[in-house]
C-alpha positions as CSV (number, residue, x, y, z in Angstrom):
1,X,-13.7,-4.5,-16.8
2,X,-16.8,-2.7,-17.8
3,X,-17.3,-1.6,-21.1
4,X,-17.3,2.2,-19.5
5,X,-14.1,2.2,-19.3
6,X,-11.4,3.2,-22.1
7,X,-8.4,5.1,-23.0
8,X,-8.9,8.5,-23.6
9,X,-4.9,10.1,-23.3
10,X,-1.7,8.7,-24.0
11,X,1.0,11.3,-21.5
12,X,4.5,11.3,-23.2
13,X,7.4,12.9,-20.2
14,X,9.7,15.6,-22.0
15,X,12.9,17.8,-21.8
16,X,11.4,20.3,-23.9
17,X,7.6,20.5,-25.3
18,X,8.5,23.4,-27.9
19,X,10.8,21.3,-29.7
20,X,9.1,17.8,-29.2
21,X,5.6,19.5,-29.9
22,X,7.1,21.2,-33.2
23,X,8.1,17.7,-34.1
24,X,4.4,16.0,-33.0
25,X,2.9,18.6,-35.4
26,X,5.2,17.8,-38.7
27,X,4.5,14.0,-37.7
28,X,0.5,14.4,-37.5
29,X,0.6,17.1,-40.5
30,X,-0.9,19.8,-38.1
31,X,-0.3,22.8,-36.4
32,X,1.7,22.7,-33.2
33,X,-0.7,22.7,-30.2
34,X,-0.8,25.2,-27.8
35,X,1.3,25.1,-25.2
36,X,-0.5,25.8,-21.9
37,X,1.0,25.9,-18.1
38,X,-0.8,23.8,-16.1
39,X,-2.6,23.3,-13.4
40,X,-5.1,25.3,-13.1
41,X,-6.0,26.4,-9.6
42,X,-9.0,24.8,-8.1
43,X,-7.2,21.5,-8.2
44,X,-6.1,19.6,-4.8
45,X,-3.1,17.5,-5.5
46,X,-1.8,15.0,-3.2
47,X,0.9,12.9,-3.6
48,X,2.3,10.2,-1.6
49,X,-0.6,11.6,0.8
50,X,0.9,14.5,1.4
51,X,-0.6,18.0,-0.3
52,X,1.3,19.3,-3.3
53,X,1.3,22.7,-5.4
54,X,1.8,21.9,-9.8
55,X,1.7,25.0,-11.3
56,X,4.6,24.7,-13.5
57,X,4.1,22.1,-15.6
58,X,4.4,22.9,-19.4
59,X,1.1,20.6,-21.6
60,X,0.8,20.5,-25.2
61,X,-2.3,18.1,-26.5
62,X,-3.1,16.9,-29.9
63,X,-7.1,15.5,-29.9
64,X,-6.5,12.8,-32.3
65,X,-10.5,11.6,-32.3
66,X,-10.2,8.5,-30.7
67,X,-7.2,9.6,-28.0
68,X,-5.6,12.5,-26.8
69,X,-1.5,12.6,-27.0
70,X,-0.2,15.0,-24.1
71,X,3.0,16.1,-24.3
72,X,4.1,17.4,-20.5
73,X,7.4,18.9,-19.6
74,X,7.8,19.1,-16.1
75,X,8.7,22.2,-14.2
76,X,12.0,22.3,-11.9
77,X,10.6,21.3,-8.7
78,X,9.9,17.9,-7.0
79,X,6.2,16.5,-9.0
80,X,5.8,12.8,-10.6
81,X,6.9,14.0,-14.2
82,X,10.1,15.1,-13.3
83,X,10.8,12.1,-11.1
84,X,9.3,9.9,-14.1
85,X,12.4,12.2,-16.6
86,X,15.1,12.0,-14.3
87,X,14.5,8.1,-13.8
88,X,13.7,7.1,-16.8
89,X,14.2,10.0,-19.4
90,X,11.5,11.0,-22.2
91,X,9.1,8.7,-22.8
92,X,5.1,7.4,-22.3
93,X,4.9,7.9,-18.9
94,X,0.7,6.4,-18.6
95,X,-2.0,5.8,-20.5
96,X,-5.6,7.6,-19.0
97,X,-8.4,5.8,-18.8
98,X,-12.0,7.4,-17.9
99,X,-14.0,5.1,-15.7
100,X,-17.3,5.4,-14.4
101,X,-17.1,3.4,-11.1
102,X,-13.8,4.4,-9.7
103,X,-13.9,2.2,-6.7
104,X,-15.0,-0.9,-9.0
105,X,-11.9,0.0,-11.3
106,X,-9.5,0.4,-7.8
107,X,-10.5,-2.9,-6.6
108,X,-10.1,-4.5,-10.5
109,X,-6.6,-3.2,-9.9
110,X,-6.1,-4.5,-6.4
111,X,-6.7,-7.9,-7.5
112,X,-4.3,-7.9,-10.0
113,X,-1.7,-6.1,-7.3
114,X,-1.8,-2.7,-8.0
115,X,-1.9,-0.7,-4.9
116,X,-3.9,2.5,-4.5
117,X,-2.8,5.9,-5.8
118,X,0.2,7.5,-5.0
119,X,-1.1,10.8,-6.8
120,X,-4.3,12.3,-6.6
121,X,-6.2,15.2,-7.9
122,X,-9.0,16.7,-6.7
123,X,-11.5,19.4,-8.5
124,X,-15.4,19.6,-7.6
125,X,-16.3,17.8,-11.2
126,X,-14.2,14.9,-10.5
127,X,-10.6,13.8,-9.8
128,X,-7.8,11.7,-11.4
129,X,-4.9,9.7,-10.2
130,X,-1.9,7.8,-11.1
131,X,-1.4,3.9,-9.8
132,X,2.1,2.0,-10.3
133,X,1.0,-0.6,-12.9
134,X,4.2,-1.1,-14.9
135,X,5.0,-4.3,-13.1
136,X,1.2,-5.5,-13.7
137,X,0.3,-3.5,-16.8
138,X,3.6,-2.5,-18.4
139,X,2.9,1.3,-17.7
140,X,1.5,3.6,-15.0
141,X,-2.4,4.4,-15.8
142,X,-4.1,7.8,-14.7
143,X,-7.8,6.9,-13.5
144,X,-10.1,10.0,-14.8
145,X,-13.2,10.0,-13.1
146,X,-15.7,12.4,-13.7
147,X,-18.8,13.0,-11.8
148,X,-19.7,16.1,-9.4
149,X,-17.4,15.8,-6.5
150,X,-18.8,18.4,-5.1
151,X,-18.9,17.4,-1.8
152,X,-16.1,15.7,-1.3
153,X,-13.8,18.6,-2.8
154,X,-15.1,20.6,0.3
155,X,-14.7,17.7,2.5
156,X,-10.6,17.9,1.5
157,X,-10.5,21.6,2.0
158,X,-12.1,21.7,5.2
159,X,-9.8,18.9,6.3
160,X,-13.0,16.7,7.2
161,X,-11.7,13.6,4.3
162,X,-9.1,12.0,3.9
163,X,-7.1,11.7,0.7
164,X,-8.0,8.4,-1.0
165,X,-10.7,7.4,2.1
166,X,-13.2,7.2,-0.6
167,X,-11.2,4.6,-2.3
168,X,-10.4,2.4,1.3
């Protein structure tokens, strides 16, 4: 793939964020990271095409230079980290990789047999998006890609685009 693209985030899935971040923090030799509820509004999530509301979400990051190490504990209610915990338990649950032609990326990943997104966030500077790779890649990946959006953010609220027609 192009050299534009590269990991930026490793996501680990967790029970608890105060206790694994406290951990995290003796481990790097830092201070515990904040922990943050996420996501913000001004974000459209979709999932499995259908439109979906995260606000409960519990995020602690450590910037470690080259990569950033999310910790997320997900809230009670139906999103991809808690069907990721509940499946699987805690663990790495993708690696994020920032790409500067998302469709080029997508169709990368089709040839190899990775289907579109089943998760997808919207925001007017960009979006990201998870793709099933484990059977491909070993591991889910989220796609970042950030570029203004603009327009198609008010294409999605006005119901004029489609989720994902911008990858089809």
């Amino acid at each position: 793939m192009s050299q534009d693209t590269f990991i930026t985030q490793i996501c680990v899935v967790v029970h608890d964020v105060r206790q694994t971040n406290a951990h995290w923090a003796r481990m790097l030799g830092r201070p515990e990271a904040e922990i943050i509820t996420v996501f913000p509004p001004g974000i459209l999530h979709y999932t499995h095409g259908q439109a979906a509301d995260y606000t409960d979400c519990q995020v602690a990051k450590y910037d470690l230079g080259h990569v950033v190490l999310e910790l997320i504990q997900p809230g009670p209610g139906a999103s991809p980290w808690r069907a990721f915990l509940e499946a699987r338990g805690q663990g790495v649950f993708h690696f994020c990789v920032q790409v500067t032609d998302r469709k080029g990326f997508q169709d990368a990943l089709a040839d190899i047999g990775v289907g579109l997104p089943y998760h997808i966030g919207y925001f007017p500077q960009g979006s990201y998006s998870y793709v099933a790779a484990t059977e491909q890649l070993g591991l889910e990946l989220s796609v970042n890609y950030l570029v203004d959006d603009g327009a198609l953010f008010r294409g999605l609220q006005a119901g004029t685009v489609a989720p994902l027609a911008e990858l089809k």
